[in-house]
N, CA, C and O atoms as CSV, one atom per row, in Angstrom:
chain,resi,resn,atom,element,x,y,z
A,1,UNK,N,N,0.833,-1.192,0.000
A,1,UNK,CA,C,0.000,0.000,0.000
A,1,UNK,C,C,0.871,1.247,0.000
A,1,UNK,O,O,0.436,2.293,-0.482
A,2,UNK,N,N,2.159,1.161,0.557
A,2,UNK,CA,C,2.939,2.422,0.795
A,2,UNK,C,C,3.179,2.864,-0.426
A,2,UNK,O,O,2.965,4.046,-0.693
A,3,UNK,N,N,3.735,1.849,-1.511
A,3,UNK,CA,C,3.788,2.486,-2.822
A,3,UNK,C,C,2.635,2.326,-4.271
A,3,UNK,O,O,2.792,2.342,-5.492
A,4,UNK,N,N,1.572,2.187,-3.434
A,4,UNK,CA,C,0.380,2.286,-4.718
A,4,UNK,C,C,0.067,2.615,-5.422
A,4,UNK,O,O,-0.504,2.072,-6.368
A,5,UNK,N,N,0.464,4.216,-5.126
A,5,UNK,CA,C,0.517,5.149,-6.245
A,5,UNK,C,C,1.202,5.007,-7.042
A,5,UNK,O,O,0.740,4.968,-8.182
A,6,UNK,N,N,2.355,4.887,-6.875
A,6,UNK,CA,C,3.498,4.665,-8.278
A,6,UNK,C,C,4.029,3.936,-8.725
A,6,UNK,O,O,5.091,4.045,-9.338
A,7,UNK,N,N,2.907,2.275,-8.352
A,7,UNK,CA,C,2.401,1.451,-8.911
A,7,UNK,C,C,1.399,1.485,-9.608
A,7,UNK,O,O,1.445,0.556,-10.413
A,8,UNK,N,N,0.612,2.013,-9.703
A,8,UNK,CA,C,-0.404,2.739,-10.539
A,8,UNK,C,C,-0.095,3.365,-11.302
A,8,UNK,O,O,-0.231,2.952,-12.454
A,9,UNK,N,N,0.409,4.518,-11.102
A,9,UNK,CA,C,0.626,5.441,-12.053
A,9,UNK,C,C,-0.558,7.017,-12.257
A,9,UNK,O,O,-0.526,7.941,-13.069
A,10,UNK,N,N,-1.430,6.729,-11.180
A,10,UNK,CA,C,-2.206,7.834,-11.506
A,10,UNK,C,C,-2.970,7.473,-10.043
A,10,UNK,O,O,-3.466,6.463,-9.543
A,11,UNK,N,N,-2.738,9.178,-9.563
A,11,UNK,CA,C,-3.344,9.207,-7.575
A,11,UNK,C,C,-4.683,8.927,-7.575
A,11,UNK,O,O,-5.151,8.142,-6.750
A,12,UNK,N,N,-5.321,9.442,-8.355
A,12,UNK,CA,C,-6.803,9.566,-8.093
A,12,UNK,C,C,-7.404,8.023,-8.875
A,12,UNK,O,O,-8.572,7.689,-8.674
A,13,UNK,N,N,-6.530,7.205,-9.717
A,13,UNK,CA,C,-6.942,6.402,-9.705
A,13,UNK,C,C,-6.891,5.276,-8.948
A,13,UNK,O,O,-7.808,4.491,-8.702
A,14,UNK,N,N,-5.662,5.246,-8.564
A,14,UNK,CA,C,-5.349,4.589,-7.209
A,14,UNK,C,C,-6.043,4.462,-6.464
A,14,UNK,O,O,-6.588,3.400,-6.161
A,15,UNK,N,N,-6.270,5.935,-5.779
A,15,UNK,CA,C,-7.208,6.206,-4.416
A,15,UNK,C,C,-8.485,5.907,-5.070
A,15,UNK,O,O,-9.031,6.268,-4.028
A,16,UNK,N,N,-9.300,5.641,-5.690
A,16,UNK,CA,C,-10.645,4.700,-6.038
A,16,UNK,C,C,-10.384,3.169,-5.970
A,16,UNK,O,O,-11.389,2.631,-5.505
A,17,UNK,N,N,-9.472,2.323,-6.241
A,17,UNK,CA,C,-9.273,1.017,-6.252
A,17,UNK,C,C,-8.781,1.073,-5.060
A,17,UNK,O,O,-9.147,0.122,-4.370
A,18,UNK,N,N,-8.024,1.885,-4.487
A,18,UNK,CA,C,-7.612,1.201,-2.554
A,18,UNK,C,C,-9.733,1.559,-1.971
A,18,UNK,O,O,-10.545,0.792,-1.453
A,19,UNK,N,N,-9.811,2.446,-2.235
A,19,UNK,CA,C,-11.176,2.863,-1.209
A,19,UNK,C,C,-11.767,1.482,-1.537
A,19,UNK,O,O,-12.278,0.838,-0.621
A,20,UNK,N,N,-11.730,0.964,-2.840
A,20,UNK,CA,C,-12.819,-0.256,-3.095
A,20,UNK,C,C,-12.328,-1.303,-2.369
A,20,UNK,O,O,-13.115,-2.222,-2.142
A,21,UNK,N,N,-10.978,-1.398,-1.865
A,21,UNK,CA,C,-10.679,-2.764,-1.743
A,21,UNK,C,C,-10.739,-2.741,-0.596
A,21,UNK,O,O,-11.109,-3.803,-0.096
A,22,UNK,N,N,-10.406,-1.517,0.431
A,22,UNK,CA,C,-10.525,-1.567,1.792
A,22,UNK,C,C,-12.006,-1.116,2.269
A,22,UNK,O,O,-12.275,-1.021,3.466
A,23,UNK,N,N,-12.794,-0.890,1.413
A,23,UNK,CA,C,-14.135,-0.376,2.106
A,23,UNK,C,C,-14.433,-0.755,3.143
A,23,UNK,O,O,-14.812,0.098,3.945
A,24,UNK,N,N,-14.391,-2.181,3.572
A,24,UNK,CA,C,-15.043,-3.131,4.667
A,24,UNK,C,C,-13.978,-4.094,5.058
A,24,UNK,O,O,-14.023,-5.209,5.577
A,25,UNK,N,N,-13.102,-3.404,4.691
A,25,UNK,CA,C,-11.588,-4.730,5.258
A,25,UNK,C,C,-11.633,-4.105,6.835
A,25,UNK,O,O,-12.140,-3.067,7.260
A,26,UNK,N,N,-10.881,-5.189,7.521
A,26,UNK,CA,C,-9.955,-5.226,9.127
A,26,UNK,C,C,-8.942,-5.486,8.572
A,26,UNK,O,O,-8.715,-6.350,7.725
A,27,UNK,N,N,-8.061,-4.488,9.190
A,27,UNK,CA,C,-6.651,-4.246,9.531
A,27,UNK,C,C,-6.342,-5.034,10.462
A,27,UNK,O,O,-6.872,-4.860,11.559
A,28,UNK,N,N,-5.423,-6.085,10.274
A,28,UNK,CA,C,-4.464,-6.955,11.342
A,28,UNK,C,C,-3.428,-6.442,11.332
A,28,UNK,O,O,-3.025,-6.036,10.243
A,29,UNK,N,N,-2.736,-6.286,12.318
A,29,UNK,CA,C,-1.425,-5.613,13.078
A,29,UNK,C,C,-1.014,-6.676,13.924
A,29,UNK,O,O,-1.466,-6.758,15.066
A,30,UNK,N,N,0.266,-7.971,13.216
A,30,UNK,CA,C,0.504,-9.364,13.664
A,30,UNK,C,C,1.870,-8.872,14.104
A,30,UNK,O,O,2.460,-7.908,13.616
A,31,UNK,N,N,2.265,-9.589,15.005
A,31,UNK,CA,C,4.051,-9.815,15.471
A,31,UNK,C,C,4.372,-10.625,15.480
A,31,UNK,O,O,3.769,-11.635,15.842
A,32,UNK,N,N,5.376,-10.555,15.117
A,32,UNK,CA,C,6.388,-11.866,15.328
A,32,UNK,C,C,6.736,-12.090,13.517
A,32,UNK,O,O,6.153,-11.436,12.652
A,33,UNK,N,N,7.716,-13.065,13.251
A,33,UNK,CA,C,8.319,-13.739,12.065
A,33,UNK,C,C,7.258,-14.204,11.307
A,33,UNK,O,O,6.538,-14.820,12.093
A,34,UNK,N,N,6.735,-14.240,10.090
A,34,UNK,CA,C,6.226,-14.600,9.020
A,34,UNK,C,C,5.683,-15.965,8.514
A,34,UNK,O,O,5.959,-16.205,7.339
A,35,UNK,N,N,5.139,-16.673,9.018
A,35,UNK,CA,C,4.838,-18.216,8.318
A,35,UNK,C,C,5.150,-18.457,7.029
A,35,UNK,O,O,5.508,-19.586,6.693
A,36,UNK,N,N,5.061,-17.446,6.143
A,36,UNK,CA,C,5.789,-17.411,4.805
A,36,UNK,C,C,7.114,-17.540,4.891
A,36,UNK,O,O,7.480,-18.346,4.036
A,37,UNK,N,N,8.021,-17.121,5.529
A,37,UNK,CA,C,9.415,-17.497,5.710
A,37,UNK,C,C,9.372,-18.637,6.192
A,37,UNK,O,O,10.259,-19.339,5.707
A,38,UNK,N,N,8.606,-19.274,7.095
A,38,UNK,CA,C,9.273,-20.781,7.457
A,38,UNK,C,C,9.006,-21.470,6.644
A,38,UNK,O,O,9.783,-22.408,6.466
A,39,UNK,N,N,7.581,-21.343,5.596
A,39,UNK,CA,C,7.540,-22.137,5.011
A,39,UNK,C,C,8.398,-22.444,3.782
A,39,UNK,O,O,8.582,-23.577,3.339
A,40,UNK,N,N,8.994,-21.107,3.190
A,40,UNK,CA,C,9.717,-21.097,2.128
A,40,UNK,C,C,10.725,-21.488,2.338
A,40,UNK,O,O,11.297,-21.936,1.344
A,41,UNK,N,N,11.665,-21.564,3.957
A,41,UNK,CA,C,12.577,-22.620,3.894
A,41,UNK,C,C,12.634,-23.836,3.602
A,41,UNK,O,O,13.629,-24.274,3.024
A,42,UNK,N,N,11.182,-24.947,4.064
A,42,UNK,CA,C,10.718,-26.091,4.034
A,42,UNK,C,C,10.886,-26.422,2.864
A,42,UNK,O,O,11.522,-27.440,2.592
A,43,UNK,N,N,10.237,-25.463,1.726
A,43,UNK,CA,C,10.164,-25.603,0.585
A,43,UNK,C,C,11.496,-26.105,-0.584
A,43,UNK,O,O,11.611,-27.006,-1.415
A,44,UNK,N,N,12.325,-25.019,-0.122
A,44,UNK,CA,C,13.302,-24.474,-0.689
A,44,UNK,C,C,14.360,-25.635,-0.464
A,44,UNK,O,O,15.501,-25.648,-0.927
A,45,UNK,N,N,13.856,-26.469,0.217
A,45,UNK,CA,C,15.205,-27.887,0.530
A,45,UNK,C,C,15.144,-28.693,-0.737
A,45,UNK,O,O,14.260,-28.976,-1.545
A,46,UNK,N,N,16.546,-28.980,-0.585
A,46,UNK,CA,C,17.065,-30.413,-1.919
A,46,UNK,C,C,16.017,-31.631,-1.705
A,46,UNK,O,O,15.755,-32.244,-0.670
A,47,UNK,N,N,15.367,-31.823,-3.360
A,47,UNK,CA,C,14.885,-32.935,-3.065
A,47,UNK,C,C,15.655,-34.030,-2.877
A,47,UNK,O,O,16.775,-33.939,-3.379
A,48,UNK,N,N,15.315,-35.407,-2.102
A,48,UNK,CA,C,16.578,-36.321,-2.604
A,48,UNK,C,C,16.098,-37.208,-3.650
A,48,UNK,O,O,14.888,-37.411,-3.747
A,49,UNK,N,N,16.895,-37.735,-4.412
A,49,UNK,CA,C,16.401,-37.954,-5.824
A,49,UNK,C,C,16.690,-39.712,-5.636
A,49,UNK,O,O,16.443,-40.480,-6.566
């Protein structure tokens, strides 16, 4: 979200597709390390062949 805009390329169009997408979202504010990182280690191992 920090860089949306200039991923977009145009503010005011931006700011209509964030308003749509967050209209009715909850904001989670999580701590701690990422489940995506542990899992991408798991992943990321040698198969043995």
């Amino acid at each position: 979200i920090e860089h949306w805009h200039a991923a977009i390329g145009d503010a005011t169009l931006a700011d209509a597709i964030l308003d749509r997408l967050v209209h009715n979202a909850h904001q989670l504010n999580l701590k701690g390390d990422s489940l995506r990182k542990k899992r991408a280690n798991l992943t990321s191992l040698p198969r043995p062949e």
